[in-house]
N, C-alpha and C positions, 0 to 999 in steps of 0.2 A: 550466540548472536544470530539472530533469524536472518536468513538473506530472502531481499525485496529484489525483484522484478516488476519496471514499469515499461507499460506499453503505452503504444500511439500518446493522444494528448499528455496520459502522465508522463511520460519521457521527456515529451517536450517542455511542459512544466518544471520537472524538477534539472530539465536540461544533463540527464545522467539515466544510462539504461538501467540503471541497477545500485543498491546500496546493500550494507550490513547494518542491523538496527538492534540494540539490545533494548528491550521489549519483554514482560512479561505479560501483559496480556495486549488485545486488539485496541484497544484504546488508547492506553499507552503508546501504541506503532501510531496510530494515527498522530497523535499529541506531538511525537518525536520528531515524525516525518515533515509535518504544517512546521513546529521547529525549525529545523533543517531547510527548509524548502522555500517558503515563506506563503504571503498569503494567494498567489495566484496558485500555488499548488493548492491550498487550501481548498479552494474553488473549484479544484476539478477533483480534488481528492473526495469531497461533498458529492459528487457525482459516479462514482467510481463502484466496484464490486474490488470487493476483496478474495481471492482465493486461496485459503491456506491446506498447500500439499494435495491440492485440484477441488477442494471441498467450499462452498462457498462461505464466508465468514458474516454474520450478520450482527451479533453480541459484541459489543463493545467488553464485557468481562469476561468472554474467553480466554482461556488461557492459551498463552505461545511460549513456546520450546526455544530454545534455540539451534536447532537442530530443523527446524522450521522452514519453509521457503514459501513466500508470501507471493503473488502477483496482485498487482495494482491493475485493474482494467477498465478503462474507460465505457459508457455506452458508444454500440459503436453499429453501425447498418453496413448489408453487402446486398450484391445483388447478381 
């Protein structure tokens, strides 16, 4: 079971800093998560980078582990 880490906007969308998702590949996670979450996370999730184990995720057919630890991250600016 891959564990999810969301930050800023995702957290406040899925209103939960973190989940466990079984998931074999990136697509799937997403699929699970919009699931799970509903369609306002869907929306920011549309928006988001994925980072599986600090690496960034861009193929939906990647394969995921469960052994996995995914962050959900928002665009985000500092300054």
């Amino acid at each position: 079971m891959a564990t999810i880490r969301f930050f800023a906007g995702a957290a406040e969308a899925a209103d939960a800093d973190g989940a466990n998702v079984n998931a074999g590949t990136i697509g799937e996670l997403r699929a699970a998560l919009v699931q799970r979450y509903g369609p306002e996370f869907a929306r920011v999730l549309g928006l988001c980078s994925l980072l599986v184990n600090g690496s960034r995720a861009t193929d939906d057919a990647a394969h995921l582990a469960e052994t996995d630890s995914v962050d959900v991250l928002p665009p985000f600016a500092g300054g």
